[in-house]
C-alpha positions in Angstrom: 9.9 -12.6 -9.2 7.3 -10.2 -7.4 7.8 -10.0 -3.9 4.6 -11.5 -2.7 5.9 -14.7 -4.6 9.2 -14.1 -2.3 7.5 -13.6 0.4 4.9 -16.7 0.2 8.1 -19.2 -0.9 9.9 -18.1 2.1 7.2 -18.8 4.3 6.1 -21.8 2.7 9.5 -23.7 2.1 11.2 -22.5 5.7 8.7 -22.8 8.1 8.9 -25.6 11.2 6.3 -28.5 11.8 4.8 -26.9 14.5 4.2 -23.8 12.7 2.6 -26.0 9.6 0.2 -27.9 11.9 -1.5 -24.8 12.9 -2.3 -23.9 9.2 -5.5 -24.7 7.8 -7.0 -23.9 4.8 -8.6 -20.3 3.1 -9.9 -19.1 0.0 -12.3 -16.1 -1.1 -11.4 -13.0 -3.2 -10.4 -11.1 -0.1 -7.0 -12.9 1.8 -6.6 -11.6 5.1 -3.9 -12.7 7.7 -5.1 -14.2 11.3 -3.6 -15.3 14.7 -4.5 -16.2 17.9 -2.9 -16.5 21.5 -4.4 -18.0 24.6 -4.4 -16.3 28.1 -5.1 -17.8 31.7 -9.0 -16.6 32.7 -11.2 -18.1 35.7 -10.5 -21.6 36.9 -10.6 -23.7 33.9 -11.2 -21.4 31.7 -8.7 -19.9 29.3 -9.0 -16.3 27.3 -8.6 -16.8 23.5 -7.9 -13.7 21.6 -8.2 -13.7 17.5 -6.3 -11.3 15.5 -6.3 -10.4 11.6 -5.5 -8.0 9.4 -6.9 -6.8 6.0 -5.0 -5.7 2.8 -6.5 -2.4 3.0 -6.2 -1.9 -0.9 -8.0 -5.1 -1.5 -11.5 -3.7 0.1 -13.6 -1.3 -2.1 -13.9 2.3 -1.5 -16.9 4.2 -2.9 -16.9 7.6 -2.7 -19.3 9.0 -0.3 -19.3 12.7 1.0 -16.6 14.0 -0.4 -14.5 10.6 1.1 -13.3 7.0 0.3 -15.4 4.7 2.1 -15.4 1.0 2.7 -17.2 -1.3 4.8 -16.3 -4.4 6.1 -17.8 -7.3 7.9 -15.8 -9.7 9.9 -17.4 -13.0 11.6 -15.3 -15.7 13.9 -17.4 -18.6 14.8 -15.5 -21.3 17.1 -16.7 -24.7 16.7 -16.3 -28.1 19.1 -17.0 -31.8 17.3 -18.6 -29.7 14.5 -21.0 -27.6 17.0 -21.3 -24.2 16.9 -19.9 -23.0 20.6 -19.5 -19.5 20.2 -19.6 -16.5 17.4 -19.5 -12.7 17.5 -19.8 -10.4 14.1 -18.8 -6.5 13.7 -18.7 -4.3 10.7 -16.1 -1.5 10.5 -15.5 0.9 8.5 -12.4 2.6 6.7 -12.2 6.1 5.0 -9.2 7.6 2.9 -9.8 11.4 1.7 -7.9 10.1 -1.7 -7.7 6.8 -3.4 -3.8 7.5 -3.7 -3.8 7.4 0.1 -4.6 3.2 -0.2 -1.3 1.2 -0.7 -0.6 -2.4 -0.9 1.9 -2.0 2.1 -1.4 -1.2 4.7 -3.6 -2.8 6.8 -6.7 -2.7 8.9 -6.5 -4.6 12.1 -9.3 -6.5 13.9 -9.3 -8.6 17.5 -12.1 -10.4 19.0 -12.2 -12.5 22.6 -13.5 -15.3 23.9 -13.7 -17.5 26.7 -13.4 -21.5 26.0 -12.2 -24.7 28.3 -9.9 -27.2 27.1 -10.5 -29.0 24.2 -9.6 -29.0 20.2 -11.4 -26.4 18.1 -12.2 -25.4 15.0 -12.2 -21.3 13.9 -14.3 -20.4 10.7 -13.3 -17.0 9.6 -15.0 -15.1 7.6 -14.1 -11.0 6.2 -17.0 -9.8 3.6 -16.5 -6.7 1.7 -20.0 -5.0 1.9 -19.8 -2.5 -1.0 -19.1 -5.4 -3.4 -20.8 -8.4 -1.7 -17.2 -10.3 -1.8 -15.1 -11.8 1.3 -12.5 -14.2 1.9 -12.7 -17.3 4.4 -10.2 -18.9 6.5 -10.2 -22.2 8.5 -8.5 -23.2 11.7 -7.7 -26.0 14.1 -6.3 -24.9 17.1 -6.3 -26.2 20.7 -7.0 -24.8 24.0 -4.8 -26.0 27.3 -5.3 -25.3 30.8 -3.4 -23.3 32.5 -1.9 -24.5 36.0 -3.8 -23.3 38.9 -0.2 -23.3 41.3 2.8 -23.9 38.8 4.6 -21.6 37.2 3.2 -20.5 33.8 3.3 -18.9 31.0 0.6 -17.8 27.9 1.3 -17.6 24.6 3.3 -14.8 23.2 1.2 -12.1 21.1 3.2 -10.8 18.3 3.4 -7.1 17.8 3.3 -4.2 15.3 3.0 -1.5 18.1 3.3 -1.7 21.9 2.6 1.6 24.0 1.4 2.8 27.6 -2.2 3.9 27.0 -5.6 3.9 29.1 -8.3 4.0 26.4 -9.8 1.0 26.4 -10.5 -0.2 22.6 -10.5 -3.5 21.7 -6.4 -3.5 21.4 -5.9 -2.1 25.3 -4.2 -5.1 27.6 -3.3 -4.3 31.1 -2.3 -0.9 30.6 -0.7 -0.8 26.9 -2.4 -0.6 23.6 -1.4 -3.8 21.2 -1.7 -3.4 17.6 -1.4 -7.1 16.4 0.7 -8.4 13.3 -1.1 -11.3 12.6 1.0 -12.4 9.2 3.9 -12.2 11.5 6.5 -10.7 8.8 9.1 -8.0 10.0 12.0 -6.4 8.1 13.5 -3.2 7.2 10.0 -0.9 7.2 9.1 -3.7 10.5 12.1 -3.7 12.5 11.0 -4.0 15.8 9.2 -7.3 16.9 7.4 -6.3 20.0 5.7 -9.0 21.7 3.4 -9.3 24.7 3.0 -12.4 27.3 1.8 -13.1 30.9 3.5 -14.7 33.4 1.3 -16.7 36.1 2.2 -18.3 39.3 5.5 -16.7 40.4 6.5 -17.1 44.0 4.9 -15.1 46.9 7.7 -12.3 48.3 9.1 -13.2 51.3 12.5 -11.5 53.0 13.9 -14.9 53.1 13.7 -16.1 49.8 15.4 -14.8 46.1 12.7 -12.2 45.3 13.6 -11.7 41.4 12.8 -13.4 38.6 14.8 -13.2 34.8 13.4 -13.3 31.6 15.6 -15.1 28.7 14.9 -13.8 25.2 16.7 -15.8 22.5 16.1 -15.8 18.6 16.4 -19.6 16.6 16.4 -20.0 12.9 14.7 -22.6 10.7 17.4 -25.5 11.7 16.9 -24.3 15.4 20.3 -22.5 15.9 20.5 -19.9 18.4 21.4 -16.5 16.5 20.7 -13.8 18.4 20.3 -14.2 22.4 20.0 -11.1 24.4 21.0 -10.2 27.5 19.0 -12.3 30.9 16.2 -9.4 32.0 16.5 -10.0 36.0 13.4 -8.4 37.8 12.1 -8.3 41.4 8.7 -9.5 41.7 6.0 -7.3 41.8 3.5 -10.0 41.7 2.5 -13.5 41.4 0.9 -12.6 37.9 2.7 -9.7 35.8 2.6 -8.9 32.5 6.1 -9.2 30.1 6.6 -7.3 26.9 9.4 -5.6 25.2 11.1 -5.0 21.6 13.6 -6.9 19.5 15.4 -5.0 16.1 15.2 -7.8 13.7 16.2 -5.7 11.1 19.5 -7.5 10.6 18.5 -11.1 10.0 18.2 -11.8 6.6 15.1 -13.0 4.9 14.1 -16.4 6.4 11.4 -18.1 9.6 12.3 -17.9 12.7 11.4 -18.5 15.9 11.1 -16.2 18.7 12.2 -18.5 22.9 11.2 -17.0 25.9 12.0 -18.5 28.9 11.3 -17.6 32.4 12.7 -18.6 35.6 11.7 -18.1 38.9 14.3 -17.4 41.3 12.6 -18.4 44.7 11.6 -21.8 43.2 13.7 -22.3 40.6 11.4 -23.2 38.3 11.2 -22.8 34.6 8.6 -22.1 31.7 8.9 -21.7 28.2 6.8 -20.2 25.3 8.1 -20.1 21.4 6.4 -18.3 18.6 7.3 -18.6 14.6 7.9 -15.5 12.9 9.3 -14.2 9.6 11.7 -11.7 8.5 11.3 -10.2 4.6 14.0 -7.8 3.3 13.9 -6.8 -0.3 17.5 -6.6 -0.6 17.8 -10.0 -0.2 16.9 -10.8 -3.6 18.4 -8.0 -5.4 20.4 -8.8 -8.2 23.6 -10.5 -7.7 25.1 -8.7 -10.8 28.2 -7.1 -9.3 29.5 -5.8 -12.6 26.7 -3.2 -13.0 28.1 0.1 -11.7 25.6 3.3 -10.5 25.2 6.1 -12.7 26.3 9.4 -12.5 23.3 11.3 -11.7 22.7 14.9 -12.1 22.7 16.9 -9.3 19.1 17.8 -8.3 18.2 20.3 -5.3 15.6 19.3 -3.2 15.2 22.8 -1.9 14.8 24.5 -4.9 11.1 24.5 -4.5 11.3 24.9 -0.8 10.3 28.5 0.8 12.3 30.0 3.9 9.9 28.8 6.7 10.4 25.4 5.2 13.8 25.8 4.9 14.2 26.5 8.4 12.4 23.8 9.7 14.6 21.8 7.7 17.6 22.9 9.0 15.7 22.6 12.6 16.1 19.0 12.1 20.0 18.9 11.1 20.4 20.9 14.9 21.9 17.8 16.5 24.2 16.6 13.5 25.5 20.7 12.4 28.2 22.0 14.1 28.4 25.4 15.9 29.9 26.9 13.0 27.2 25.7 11.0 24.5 26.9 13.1 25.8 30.5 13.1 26.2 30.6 9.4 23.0 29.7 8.5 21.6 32.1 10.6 23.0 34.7 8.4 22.1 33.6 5.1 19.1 34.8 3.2 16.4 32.6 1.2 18.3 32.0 -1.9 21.7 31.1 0.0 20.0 28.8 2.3 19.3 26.5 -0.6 22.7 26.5 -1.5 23.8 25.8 1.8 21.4 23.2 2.6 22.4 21.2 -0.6 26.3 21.2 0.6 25.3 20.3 4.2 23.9 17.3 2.7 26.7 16.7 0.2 29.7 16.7 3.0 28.0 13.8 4.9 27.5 11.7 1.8 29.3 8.4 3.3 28.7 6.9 -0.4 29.0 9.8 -3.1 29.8 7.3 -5.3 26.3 6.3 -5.4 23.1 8.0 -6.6 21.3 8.7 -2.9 22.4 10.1 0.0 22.2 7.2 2.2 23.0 9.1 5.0 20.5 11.7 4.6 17.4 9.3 3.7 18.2 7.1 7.3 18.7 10.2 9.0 15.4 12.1 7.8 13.5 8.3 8.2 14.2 8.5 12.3 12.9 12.1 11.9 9.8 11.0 10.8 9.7 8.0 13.0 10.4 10.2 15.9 7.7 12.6 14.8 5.1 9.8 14.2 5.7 8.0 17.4 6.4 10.8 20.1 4.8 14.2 19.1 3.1 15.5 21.8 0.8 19.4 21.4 4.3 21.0 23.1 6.2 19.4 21.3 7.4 17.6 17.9 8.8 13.9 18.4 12.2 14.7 17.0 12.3 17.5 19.8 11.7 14.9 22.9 14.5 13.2 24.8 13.4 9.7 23.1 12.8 11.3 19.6 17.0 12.7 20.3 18.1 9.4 21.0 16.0 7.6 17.9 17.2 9.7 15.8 20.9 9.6 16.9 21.3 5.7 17.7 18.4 4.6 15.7 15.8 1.5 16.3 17.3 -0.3 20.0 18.0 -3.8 20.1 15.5 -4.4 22.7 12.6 -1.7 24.8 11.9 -3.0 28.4 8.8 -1.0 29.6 7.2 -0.9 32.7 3.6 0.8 33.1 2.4 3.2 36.2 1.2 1.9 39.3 0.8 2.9 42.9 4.4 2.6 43.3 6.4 4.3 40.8 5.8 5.5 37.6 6.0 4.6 34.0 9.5 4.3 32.8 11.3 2.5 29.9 14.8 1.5 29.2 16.4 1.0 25.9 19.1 -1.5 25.2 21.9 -0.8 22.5 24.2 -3.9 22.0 26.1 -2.6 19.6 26.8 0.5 20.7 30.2 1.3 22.8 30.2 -2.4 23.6 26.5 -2.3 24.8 24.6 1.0 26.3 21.3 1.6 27.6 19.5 4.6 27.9 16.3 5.2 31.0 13.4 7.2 30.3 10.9 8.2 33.1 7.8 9.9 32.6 8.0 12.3 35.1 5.2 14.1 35.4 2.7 11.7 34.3 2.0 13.5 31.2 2.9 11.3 28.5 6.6 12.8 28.5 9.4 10.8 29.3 12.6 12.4 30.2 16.6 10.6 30.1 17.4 10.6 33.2 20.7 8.1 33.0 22.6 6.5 30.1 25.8 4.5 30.5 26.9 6.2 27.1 29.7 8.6 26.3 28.4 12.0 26.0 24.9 11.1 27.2 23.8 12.1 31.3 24.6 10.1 33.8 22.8 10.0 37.0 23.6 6.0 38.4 20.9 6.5 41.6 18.4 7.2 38.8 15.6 4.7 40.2 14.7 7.9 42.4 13.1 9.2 39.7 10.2 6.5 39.6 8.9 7.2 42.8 5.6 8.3 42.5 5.8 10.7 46.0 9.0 12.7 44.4 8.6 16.7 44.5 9.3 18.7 41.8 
């Protein structure tokens, strides 16, 4: 069965009532994916955001200056008792130097934003492929609430394919952080982290004779509504009446299935408590690998990688293996010439085969996979990701359980801490950006081997000399 078909069954045959009811109908020879999530705005008013995404490989590219081009149109109209209330219409374009470049696994993103009252709606969707004159349609009914004025609050929970500190302000920036929605909601091995993004409204004015905190429960449900994952109770101090909440959750370990995604907050001054939920998905191909257990892997012939590879290659290569290659390891190398650095390079690779019984180096391909992540997500012009104190502690612990981040304000500056609950009974690991560049430093971890500095809060205050 092709994996779309997987995919589509899973959704299809697991999903809850509530998730169902908020389907409608689409058709057209372009299917995209689309989501939306309601925000607290002026007095009754609330602030509807739209998300989608495009299969990038289903949109025509003409060739066009030596590039791949395709244009795009995208139109949202809202409608109330059948009447038009509001619209707004964008083109965008996409360009690839090479058709290879275009896989079935991308996709181009789009948001739009709109202010509506309470009421039941309808959204008519509409994504048009302009080179061909072909689109794909997709309609909604949804419905707007109020938020309360003086309760505590919450509004809905954005799911996320990328959550980061930024200050350019494209249609994706929210309160300090740029969101990249994932509108079809799926996650997996080459998805494991589920960010999400929420608000928080109402929380109790400070006062020095009152609980000033607040906690945040995350908790993970399956289909039947079973609790199988529940992470730790986030207790804050109140910076705020209204703040924003995001973080991470790894869901690369629950197998292929819905689920949903429980976020309560409770208010410690007043004791109150919200709740938001949101219906997600988790895909993983080796789910529905074959259950022959007979079949045995081949012998494979021993092919080197580096054969092909000159010495400034090489050397970045081995550049990499720094934090896994022992002292030893690092001198020798140093004296080897081209042709033994191959050689050397294969056996590194051989001695750490966990598996050798199988065909791959499992332990290589996860261990250069966090190099790339690292490089992809926290390269800086000084600096290559896997060199940076978060790229380090990617690449040696791998995706965290759960990212708690915390943007800079007038009093203290950006920070994030990384939870690891499987790790030496649970570990986390505190990044600062020190100098307000874009750089964040460890400053404590309550790991083995990893600095420890337990009055590390110092570090956020913004009036700190250096």
């Amino acid at each position: 069965m092709k994996k779309f078909n997987i995919l589509w069954i899973i959704m299809l045959a697991l999903v809850s009532p509530s998730w169902t009811e908020a389907q409608s109908i689409s058709g057209g020879q372009i299917p995209f994916d689309i989501d939306i999530a309601t925000f607290r705005a002026q007095k009754d008013w609330s602030y509807l955001e739209v998300y989608l995404s495009v299969p990038r490989n289903k949109l025509s590219h003409d060739e066009s200056d030596g590039m791949f081009v395709a244009s795009y149109e995208i139109e949202v109209n809202i409608y109330l008792n059948d009447s038009l209330v509001t619209q707004k219409q964008w083109r965008n374009v996409d360009r690839a130097a090479s058709l290879d470049q275009i896989t079935g696994s991308q996709y181009l993103y789009g948001q739009a934003a709109f202010y509506l009252k309470e009421g039941r709606y309808k959204l008519r969707t509409r994504v048009t492929d302009v080179n061909k004159d072909i689109g794909g349609w997709s309609e909604w009914d949804f419905s707007v609430n109020s938020f309360s004025g003086t309760d505590l609050d919450l509004s809905d929970i954005e799911l996320s394919m990328e959550l980061t500190p930024d200050t350019v302000k494209t249609v994706f920036y929210k309160n300090g952080y740029r969101v990249i929605p994932n509108p079809k909601a799926v996650f997996g091995i080459e998805v494991p982290l589920m960010y999400y993004y929420s608000e928080i409204y109402n929380l109790s004015p400070y006062s020095e004779n009152t609980d000033s905190t607040y906690t945040v429960n995350i908790s993970i449900q399956n289909s039947d509504g079973e609790v199988i994952k529940q992470l730790p109770s986030r207790v804050k101090k109140r910076a705020g009446q209204s703040l924003v909440n995001i973080g991470a959750v790894n869901v690369a370990t629950l197998q292929s299935g819905a689920y949903r995604l429980s976020m309560e907050v409770i208010d410690g001054a007043a004791a109150d408590t919200v709740n938001r939920e949101k219906n997600f998905f988790v895909y993983r191909q080796m789910d529905f690998a074959s259950g022959d257990q007979s079949a045995t892997p081949q012998k494979m012939p021993v092919y080197n990688e580096f054969a092909d590879m000159g010495e400034e290659e090489l050397d970045q290569h081995f550049e990499y293996c720094h934090g896994i290659a022992s002292k030893d390891e690092k001198s020798m190398y140093k004296s080897l010439d081209e042709k033994t650095k191959r050689q050397f390079l294969l056996e590194f690779w051989k001695k750490r085969d966990q598996i050798p019984e199988t065909p791959v180096n499992e332990f290589k391909n996860e261990f250069m996979f966090r190099i790339e992540k690292a490089n992809a997500k926290y390269s800086r012009r000084s600096k290559q990701g896997f060199e940076t104190d978060r790229g380090k502690i990617l690449i040696g612990y791998g995706e965290p359980d759960d990212i708690e981040y915390h943007p800079s304000s007038l009093d203290a500056k950006a920070y994030e801490i990384w939870y690891y609950y499987k790790v030496e009974g649970s570990v986390e690991f505190c990044f600062v950006d020190i100098r307000d560049l874009g750089e964040y430093t460890l400053v404590h971890s309550t790991a083995q081997n990893q600095v420890h500095d337990y009055d590390w809060e110092r570090w956020i205050s913004p009036i700190r000399s250096y």
